[in-house]
C-alpha positions in Angstrom: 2.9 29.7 7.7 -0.3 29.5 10.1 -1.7 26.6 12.1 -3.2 25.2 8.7 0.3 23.9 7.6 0.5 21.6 11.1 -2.9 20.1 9.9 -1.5 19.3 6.7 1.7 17.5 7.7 -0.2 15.3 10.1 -2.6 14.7 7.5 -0.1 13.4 5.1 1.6 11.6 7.9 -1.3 9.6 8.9 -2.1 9.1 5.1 1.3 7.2 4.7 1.5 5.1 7.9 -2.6 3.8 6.5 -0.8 3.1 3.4 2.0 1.4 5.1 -0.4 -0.5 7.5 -2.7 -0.9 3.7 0.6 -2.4 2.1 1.6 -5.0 4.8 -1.3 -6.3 5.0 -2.6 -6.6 1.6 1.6 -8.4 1.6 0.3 -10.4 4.3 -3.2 -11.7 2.8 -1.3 -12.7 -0.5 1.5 -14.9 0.8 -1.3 -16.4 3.0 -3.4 -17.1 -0.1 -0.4 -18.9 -1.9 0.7 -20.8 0.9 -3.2 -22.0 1.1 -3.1 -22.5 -3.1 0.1 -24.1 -2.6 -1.4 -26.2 -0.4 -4.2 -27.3 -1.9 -2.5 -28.0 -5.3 -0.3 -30.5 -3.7 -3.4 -32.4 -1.8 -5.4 -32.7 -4.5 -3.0 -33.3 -7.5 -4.4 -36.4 -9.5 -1.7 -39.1 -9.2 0.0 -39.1 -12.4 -1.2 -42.6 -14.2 1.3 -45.4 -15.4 0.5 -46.0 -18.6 1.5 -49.8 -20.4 3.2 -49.4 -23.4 1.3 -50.2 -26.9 2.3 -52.4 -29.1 2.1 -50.9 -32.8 2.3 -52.5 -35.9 3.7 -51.4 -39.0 0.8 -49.5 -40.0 0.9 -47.9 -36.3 -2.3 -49.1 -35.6 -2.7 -51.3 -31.9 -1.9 -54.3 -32.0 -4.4 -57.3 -30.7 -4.2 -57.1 -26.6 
C-alpha cells in the first residue's frame, strides 16, 4: 500500500461527514417547512359555516322560506 491509499480514506471520510452535514440539514429544512405549513394551515383555515337546516317537502324540493 503507498501514500495513495491515505488519500483515499480521507477522501471517503470527508465524503460521509458532507453527507452527514447534507442529511441534517436537508432533516432540518423539512421539519422547518412543516412547522411553517402547519402553521399557516391553521391561520388561514376558513371557519367552517353553520348551515340552517332546510325544510323539504315530500317531493324533496325546499320548502317556501
Amino acid at each position: 500500500m503507498g501514500w495513495w491509499w491515505g488519500l483515499g480514506v480521507r477522501s471517503n471520510e470527508r465524503a460521509l461527514a458532507n453527507a452527514r452535514d447534507a442529511a441534517t440539514t436537508l432533516s432540518r429544512l423539512r421539519v422547518e417547512r412543516d412547522e411553517v405549513e402547519l402553521y399557516l394551515r391553521h391561520r388561514y383555515a376558513a371557519p367552517r359555516a353553520r348551515v340552517a337546516p332546510v325544510a323539504l317537502d315530500a317531493a324533496g324540493a325546499e320548502g317556501p322560506r
